[in-house]
PDB file of N, CA, C, O and CB in Angstrom:
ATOM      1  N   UNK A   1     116.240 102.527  89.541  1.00  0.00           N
ATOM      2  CA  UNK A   1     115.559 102.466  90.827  1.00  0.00           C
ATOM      3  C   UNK A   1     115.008 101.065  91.032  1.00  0.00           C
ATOM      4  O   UNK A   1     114.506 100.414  90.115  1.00  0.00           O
ATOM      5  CB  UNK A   1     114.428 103.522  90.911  1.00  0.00           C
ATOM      6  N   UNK A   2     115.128 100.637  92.281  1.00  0.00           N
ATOM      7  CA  UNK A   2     114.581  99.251  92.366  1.00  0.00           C
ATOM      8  C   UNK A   2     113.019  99.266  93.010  1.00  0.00           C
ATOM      9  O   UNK A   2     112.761 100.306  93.616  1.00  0.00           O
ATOM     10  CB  UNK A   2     115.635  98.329  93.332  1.00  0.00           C
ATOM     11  N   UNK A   3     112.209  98.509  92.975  1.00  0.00           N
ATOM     12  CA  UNK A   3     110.933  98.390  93.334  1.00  0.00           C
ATOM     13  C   UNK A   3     110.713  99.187  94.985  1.00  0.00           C
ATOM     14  O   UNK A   3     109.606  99.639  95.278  1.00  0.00           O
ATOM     15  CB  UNK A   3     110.608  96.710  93.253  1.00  0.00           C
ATOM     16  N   UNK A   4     111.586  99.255  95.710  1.00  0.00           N
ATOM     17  CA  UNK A   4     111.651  99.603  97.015  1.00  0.00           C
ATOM     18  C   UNK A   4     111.551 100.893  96.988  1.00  0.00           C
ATOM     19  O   UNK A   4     110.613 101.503  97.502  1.00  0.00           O
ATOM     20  CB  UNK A   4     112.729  99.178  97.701  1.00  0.00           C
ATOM     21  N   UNK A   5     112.774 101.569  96.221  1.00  0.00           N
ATOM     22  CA  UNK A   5     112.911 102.963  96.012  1.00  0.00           C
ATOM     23  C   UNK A   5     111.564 103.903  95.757  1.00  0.00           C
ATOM     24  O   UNK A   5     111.045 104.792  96.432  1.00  0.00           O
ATOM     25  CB  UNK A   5     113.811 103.063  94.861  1.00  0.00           C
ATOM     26  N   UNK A   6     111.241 103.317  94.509  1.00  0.00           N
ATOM     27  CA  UNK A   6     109.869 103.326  93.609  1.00  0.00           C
ATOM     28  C   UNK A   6     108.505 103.426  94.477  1.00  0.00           C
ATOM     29  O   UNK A   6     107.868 104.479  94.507  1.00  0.00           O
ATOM     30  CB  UNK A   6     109.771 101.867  92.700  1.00  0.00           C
ATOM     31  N   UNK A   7     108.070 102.205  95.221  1.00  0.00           N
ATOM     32  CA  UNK A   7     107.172 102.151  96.242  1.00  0.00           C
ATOM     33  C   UNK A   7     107.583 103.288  97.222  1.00  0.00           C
ATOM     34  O   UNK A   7     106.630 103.832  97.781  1.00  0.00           O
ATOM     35  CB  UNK A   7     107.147 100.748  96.874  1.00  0.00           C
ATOM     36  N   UNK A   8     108.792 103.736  97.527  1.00  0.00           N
ATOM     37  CA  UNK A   8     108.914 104.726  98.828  1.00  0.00           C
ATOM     38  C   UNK A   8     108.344 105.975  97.995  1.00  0.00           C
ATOM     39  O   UNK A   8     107.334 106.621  98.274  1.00  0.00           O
ATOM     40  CB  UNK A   8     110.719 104.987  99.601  1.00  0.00           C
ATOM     41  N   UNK A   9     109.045 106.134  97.119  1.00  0.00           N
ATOM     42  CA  UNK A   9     108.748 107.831  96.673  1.00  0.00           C
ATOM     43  C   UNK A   9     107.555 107.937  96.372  1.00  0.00           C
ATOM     44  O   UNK A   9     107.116 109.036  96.710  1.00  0.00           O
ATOM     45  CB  UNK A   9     109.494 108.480  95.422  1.00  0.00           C
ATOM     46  N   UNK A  10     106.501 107.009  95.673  1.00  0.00           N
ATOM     47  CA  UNK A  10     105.001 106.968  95.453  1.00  0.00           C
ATOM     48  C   UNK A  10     104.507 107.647  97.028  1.00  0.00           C
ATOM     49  O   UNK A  10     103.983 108.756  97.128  1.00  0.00           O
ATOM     50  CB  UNK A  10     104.367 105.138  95.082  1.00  0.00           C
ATOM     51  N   UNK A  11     104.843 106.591  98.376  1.00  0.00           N
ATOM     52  CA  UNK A  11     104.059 107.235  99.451  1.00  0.00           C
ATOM     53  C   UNK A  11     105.235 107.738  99.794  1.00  0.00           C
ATOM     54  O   UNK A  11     105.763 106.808 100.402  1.00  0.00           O
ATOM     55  CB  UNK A  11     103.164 106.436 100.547  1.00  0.00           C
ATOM     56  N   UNK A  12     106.258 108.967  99.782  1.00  0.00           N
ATOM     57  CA  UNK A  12     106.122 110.029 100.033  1.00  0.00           C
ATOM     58  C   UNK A  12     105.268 111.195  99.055  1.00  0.00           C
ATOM     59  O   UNK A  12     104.618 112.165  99.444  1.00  0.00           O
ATOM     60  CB  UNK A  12     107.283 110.204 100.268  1.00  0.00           C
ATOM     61  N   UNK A  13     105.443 110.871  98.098  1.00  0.00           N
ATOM     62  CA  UNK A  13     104.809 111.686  96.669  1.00  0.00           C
ATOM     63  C   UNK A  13     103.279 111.888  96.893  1.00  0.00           C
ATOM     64  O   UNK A  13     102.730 112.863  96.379  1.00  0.00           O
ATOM     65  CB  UNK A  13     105.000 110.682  95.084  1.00  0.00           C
ATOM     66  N   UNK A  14     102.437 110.823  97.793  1.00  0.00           N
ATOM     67  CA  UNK A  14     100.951 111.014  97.776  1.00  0.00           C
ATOM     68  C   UNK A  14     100.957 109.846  96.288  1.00  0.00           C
ATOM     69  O   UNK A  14     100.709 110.693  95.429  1.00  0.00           O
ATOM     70  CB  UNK A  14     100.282 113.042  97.562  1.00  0.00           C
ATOM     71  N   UNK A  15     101.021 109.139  95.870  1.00  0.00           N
ATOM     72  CA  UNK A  15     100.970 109.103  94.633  1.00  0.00           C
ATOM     73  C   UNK A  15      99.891 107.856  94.825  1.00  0.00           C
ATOM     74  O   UNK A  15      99.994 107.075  95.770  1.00  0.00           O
ATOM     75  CB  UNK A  15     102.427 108.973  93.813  1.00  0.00           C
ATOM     76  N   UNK A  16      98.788 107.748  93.772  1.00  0.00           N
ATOM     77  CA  UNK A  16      97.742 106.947  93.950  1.00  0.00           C
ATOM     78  C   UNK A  16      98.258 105.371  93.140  1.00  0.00           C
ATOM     79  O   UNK A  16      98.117 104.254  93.638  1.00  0.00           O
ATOM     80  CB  UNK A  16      96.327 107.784  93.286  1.00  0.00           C
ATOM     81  N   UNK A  17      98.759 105.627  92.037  1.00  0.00           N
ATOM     82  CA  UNK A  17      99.224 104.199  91.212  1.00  0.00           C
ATOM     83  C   UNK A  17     100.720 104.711  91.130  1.00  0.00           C
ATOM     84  O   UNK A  17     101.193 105.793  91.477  1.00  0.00           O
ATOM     85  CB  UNK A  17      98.364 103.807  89.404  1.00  0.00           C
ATOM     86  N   UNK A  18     101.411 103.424  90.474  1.00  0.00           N
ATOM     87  CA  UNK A  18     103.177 103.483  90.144  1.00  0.00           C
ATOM     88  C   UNK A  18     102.480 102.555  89.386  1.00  0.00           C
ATOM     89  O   UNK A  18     101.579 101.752  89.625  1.00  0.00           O
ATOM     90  CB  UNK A  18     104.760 103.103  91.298  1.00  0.00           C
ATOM     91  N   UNK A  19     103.489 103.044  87.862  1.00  0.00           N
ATOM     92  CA  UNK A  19     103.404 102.594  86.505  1.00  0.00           C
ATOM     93  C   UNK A  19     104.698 102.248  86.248  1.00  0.00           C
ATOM     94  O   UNK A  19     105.576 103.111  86.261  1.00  0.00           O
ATOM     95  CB  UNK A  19     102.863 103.563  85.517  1.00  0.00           C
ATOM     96  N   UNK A  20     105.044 100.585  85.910  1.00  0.00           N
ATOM     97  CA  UNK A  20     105.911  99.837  86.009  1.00  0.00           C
ATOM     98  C   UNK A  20     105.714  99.534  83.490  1.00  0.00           C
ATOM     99  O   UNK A  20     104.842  99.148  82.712  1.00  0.00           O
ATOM    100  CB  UNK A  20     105.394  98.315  87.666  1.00  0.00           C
ATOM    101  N   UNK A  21     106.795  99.918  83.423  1.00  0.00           N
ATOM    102  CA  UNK A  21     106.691  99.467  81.912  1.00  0.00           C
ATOM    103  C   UNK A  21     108.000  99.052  81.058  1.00  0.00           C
ATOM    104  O   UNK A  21     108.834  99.886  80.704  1.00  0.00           O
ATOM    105  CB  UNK A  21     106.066 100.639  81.147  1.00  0.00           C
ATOM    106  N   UNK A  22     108.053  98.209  80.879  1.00  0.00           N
ATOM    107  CA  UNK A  22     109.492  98.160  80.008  1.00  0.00           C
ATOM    108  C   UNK A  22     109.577  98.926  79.118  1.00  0.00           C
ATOM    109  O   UNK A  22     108.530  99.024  78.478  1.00  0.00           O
ATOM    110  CB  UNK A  22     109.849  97.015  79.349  1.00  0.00           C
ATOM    111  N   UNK A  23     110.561  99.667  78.708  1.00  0.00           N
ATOM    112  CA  UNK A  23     111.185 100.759  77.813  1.00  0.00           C
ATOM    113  C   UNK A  23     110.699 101.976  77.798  1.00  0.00           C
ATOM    114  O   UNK A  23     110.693 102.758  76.847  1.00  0.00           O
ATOM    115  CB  UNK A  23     111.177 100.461  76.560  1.00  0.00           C
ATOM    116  N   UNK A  24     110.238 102.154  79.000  1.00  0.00           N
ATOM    117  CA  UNK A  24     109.791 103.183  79.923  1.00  0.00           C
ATOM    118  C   UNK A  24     110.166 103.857  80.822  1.00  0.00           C
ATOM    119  O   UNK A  24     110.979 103.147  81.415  1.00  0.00           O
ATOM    120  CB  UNK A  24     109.157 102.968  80.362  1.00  0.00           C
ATOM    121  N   UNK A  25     110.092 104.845  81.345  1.00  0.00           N
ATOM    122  CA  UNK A  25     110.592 105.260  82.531  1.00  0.00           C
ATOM    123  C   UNK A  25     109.619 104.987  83.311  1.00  0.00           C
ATOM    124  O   UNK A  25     108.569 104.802  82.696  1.00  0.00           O
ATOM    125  CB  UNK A  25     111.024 106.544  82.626  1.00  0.00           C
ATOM    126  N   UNK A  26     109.535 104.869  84.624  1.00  0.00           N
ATOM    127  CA  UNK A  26     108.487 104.319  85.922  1.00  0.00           C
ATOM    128  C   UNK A  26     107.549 105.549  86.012  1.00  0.00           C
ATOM    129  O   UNK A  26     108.025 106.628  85.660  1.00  0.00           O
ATOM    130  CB  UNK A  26     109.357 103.996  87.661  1.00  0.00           C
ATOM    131  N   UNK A  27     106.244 105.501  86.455  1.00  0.00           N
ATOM    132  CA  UNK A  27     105.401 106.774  86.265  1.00  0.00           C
ATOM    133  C   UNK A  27     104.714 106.623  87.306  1.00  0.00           C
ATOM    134  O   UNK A  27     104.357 105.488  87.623  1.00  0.00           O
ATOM    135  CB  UNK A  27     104.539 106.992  85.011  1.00  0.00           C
ATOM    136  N   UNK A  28     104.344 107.821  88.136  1.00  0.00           N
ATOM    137  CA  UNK A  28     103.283 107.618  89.231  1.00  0.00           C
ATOM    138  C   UNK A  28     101.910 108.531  88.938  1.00  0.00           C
ATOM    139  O   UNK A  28     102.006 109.256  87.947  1.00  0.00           O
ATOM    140  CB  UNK A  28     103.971 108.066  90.739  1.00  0.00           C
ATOM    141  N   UNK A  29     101.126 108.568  89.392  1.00  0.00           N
ATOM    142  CA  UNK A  29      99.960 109.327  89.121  1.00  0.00           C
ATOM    143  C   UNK A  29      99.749 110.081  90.216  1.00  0.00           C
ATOM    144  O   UNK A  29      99.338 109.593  91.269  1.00  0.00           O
ATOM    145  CB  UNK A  29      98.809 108.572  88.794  1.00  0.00           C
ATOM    146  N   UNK A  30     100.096 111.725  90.008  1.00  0.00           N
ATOM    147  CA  UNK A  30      99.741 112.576  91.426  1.00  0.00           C
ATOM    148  C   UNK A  30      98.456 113.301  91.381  1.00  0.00           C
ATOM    149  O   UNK A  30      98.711 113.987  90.391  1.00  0.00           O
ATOM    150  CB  UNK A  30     100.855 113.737  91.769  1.00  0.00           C
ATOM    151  N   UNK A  31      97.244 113.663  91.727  1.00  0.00           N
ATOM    152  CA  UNK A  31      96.879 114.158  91.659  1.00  0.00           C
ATOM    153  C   UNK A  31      95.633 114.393  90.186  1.00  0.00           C
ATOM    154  O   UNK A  31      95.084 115.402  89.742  1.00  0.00           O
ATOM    155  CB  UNK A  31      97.761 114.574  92.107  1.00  0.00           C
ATOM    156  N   UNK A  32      95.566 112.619  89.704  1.00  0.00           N
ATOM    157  CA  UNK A  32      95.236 112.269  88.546  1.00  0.00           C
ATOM    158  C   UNK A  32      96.290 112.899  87.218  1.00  0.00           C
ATOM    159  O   UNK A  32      96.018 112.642  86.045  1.00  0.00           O
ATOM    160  CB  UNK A  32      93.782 112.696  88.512  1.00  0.00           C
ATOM    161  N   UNK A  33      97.128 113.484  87.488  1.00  0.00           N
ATOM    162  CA  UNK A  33      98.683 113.760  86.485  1.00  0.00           C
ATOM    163  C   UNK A  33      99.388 112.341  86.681  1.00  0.00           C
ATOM    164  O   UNK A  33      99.529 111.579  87.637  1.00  0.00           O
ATOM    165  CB  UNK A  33      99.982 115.272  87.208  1.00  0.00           C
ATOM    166  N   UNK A  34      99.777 112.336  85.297  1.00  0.00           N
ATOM    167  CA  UNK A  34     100.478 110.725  85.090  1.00  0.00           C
ATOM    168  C   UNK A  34     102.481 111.614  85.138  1.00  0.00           C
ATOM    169  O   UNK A  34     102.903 112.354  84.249  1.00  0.00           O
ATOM    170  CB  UNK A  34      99.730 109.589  82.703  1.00  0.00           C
ATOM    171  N   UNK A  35     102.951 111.370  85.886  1.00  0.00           N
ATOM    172  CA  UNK A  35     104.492 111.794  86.163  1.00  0.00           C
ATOM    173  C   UNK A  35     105.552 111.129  86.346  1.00  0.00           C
ATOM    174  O   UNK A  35     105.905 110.553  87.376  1.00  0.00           O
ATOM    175  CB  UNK A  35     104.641 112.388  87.082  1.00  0.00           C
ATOM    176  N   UNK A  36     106.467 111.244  84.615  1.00  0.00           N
ATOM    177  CA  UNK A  36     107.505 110.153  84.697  1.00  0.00           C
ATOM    178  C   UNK A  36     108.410 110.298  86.112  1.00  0.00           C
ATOM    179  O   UNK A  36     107.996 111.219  86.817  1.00  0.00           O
ATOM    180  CB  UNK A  36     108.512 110.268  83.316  1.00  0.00           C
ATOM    181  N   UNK A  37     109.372 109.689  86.573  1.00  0.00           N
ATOM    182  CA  UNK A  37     110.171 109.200  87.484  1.00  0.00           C
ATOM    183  C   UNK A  37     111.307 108.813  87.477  1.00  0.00           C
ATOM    184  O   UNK A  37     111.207 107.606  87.696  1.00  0.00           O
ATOM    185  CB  UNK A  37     109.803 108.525  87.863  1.00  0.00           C
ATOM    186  N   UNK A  38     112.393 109.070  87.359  1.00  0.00           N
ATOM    187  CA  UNK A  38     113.835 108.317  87.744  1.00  0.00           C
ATOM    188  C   UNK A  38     114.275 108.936  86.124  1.00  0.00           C
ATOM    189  O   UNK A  38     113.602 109.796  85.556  1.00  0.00           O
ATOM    190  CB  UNK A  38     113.844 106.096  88.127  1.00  0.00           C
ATOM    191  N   UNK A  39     115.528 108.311  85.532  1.00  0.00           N
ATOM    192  CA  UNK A  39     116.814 108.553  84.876  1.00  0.00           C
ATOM    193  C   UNK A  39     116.669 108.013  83.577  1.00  0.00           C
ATOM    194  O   UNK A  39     116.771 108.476  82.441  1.00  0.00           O
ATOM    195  CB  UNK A  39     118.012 107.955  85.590  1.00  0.00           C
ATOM    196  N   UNK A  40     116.403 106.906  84.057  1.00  0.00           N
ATOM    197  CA  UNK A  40     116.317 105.643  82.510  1.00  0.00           C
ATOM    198  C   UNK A  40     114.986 104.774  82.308  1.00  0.00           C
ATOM    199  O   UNK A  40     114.210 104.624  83.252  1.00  0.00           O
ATOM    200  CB  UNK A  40     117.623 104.207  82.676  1.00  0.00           C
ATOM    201  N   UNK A  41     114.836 104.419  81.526  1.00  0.00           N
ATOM    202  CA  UNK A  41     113.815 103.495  80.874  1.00  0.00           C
ATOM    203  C   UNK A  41     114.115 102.008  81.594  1.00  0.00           C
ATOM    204  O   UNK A  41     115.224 101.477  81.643  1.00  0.00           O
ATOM    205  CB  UNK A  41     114.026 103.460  79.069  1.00  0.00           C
ATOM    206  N   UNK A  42     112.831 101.444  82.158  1.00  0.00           N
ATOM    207  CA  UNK A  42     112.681  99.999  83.117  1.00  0.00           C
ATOM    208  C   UNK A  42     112.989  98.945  81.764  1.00  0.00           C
ATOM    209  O   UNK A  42     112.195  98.966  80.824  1.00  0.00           O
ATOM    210  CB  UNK A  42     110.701  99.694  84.041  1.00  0.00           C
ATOM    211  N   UNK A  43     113.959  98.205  81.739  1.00  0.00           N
ATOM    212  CA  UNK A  43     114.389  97.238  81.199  1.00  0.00           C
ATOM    213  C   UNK A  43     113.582  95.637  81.538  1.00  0.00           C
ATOM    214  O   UNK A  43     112.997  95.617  82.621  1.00  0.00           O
ATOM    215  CB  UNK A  43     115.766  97.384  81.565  1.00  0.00           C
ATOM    216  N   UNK A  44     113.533  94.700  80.939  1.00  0.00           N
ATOM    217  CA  UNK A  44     112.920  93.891  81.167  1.00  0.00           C
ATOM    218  C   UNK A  44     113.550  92.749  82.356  1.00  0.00           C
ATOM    219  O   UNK A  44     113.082  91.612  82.418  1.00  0.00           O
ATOM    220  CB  UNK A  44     112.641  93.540  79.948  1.00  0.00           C
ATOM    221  N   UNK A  45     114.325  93.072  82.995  1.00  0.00           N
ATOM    222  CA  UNK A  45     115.776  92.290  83.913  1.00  0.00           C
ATOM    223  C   UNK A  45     114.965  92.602  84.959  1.00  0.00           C
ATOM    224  O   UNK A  45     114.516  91.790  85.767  1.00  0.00           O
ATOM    225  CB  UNK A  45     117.681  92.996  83.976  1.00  0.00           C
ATOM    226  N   UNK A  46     114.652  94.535  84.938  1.00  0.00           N
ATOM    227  CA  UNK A  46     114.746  95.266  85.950  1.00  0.00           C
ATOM    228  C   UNK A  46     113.042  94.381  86.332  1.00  0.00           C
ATOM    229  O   UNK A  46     112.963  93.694  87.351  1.00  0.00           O
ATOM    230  CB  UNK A  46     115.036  97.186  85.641  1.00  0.00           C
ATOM    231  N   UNK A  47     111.824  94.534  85.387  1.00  0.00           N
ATOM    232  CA  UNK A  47     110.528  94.021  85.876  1.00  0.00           C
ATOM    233  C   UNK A  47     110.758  93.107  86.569  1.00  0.00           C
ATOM    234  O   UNK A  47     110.754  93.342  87.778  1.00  0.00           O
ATOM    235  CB  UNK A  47     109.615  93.634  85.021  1.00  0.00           C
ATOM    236  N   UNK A  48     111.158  91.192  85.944  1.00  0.00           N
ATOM    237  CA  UNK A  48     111.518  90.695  86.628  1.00  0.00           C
ATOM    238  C   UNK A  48     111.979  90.832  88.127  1.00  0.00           C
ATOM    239  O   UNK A  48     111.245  90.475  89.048  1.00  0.00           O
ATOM    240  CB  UNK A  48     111.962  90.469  86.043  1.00  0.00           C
ATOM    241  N   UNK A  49     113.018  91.276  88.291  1.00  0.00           N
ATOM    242  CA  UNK A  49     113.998  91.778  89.714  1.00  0.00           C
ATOM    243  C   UNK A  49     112.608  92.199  90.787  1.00  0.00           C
ATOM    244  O   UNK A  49     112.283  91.627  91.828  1.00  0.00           O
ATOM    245  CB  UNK A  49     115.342  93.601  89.296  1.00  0.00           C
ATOM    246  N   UNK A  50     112.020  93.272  90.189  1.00  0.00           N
ATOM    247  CA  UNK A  50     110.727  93.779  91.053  1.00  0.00           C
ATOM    248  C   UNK A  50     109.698  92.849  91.352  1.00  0.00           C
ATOM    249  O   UNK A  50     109.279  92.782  92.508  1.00  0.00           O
ATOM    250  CB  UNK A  50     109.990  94.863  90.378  1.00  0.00           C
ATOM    251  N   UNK A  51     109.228  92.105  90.440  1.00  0.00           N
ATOM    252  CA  UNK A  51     108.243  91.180  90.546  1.00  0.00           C
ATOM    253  C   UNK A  51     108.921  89.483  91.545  1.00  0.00           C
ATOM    254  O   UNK A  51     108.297  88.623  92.167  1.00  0.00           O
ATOM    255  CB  UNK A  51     107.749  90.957  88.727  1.00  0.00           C
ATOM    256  N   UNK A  52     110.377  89.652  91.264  1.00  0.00           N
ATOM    257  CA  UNK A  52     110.566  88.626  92.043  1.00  0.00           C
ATOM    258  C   UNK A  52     110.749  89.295  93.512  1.00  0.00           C
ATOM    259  O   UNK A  52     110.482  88.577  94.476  1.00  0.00           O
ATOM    260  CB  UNK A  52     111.756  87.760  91.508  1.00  0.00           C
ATOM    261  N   UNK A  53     111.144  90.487  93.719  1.00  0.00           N
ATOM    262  CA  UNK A  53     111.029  90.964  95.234  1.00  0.00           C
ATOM    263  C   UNK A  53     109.554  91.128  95.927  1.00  0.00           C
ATOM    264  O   UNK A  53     109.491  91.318  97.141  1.00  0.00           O
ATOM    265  CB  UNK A  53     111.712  92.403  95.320  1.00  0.00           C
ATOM    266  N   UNK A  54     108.644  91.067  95.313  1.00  0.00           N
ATOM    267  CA  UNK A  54     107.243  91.368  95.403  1.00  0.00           C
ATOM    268  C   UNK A  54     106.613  89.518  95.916  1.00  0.00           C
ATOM    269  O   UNK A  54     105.881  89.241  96.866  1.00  0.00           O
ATOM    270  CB  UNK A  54     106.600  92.153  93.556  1.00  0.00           C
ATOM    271  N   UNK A  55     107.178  88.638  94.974  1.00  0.00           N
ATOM    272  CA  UNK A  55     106.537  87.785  95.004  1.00  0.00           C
ATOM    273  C   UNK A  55     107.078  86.322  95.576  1.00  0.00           C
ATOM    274  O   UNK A  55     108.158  85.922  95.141  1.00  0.00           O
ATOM    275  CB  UNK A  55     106.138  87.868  93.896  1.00  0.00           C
ATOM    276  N   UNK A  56     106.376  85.539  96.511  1.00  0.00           N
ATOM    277  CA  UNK A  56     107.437  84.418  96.930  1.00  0.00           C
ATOM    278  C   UNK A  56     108.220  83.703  96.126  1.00  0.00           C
ATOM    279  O   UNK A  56     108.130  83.899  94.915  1.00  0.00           O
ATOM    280  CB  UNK A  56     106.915  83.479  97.532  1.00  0.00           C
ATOM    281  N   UNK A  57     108.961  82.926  96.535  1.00  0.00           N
ATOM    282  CA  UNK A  57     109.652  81.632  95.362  1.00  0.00           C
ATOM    283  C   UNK A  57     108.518  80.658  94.985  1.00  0.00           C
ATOM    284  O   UNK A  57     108.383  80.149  93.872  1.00  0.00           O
ATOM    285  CB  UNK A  57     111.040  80.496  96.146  1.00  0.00           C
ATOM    286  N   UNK A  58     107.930  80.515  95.771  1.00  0.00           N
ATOM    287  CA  UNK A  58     106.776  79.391  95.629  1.00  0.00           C
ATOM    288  C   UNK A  58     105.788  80.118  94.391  1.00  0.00           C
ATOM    289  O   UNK A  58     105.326  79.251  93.649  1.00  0.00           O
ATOM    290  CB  UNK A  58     105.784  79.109  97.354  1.00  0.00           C
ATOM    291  N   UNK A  59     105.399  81.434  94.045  1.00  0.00           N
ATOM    292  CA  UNK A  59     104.860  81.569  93.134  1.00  0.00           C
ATOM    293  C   UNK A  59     105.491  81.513  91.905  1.00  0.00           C
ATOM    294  O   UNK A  59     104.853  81.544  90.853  1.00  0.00           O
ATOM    295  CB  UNK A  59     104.339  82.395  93.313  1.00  0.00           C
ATOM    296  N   UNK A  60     107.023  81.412  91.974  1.00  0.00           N
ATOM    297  CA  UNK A  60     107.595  81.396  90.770  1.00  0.00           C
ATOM    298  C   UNK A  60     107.641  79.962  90.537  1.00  0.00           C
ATOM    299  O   UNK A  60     107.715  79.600  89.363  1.00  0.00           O
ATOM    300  CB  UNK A  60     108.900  82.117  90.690  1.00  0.00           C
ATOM    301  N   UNK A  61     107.612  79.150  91.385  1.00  0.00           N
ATOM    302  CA  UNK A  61     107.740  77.524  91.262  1.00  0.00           C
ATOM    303  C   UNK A  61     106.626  76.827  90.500  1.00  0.00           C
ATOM    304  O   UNK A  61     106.619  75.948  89.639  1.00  0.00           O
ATOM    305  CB  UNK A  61     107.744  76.841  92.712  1.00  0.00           C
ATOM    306  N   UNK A  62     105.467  77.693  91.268  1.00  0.00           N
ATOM    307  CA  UNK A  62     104.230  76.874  91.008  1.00  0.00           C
ATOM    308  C   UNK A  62     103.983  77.768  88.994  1.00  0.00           C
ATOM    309  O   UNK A  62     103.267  77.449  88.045  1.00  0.00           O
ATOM    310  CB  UNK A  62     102.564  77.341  92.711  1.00  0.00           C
ATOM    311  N   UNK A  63     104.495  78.338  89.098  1.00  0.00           N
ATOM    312  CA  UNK A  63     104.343  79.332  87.362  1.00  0.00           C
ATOM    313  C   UNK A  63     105.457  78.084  86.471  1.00  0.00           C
ATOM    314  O   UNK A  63     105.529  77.917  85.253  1.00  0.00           O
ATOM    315  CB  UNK A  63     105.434  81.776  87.393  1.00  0.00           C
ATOM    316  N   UNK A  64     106.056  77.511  87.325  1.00  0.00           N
ATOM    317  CA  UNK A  64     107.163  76.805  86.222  1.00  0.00           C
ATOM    318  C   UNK A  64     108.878  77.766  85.860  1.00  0.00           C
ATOM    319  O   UNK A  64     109.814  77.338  85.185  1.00  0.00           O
ATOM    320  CB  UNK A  64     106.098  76.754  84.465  1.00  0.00           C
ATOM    321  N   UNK A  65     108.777  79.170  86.613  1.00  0.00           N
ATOM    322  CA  UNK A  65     109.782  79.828  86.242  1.00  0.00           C
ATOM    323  C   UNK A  65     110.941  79.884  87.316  1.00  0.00           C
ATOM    324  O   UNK A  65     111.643  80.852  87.024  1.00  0.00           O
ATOM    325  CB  UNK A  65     109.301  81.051  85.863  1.00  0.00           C
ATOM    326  N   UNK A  66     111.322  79.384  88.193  1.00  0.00           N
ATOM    327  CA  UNK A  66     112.288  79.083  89.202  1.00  0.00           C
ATOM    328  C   UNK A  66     113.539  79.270  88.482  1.00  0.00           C
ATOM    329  O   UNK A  66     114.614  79.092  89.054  1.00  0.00           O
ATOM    330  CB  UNK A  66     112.144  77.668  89.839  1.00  0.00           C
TER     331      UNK A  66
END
């Protein structure tokens, strides 16, 4: 699932946090219940990928990671 997917099903789900973890599966919190999400375990490619859709180029520039 990509960060988009993830963020949609949280607000359809009601869901208060989304728990992003490498070698994890993605987790949302319903109802103060912590509830895994999706198929497979978040790989470290996949964080990246999310955090760069989340965040401008300019914050990756000014971090040194472009």
């Amino acid at each position: 699932m990509n960060i988009q997917e993830l963020m949609d099903l949280a607000y359809e789900k009601g869901a208060s946090d989304l728990h992003v973890s490498v070698g994890r599966r993605p987790v949302l919190r319903l109802g103060g219940e912590l509830v895994e999400v999706g198929d497979a375990s978040v790989e470290a490619g996949d964080v990246e990928s999310m955090a760069r859709t989340l965040s401008p180029e300019r914050n990756w520039e000014e971090l040194g990671l472009h």
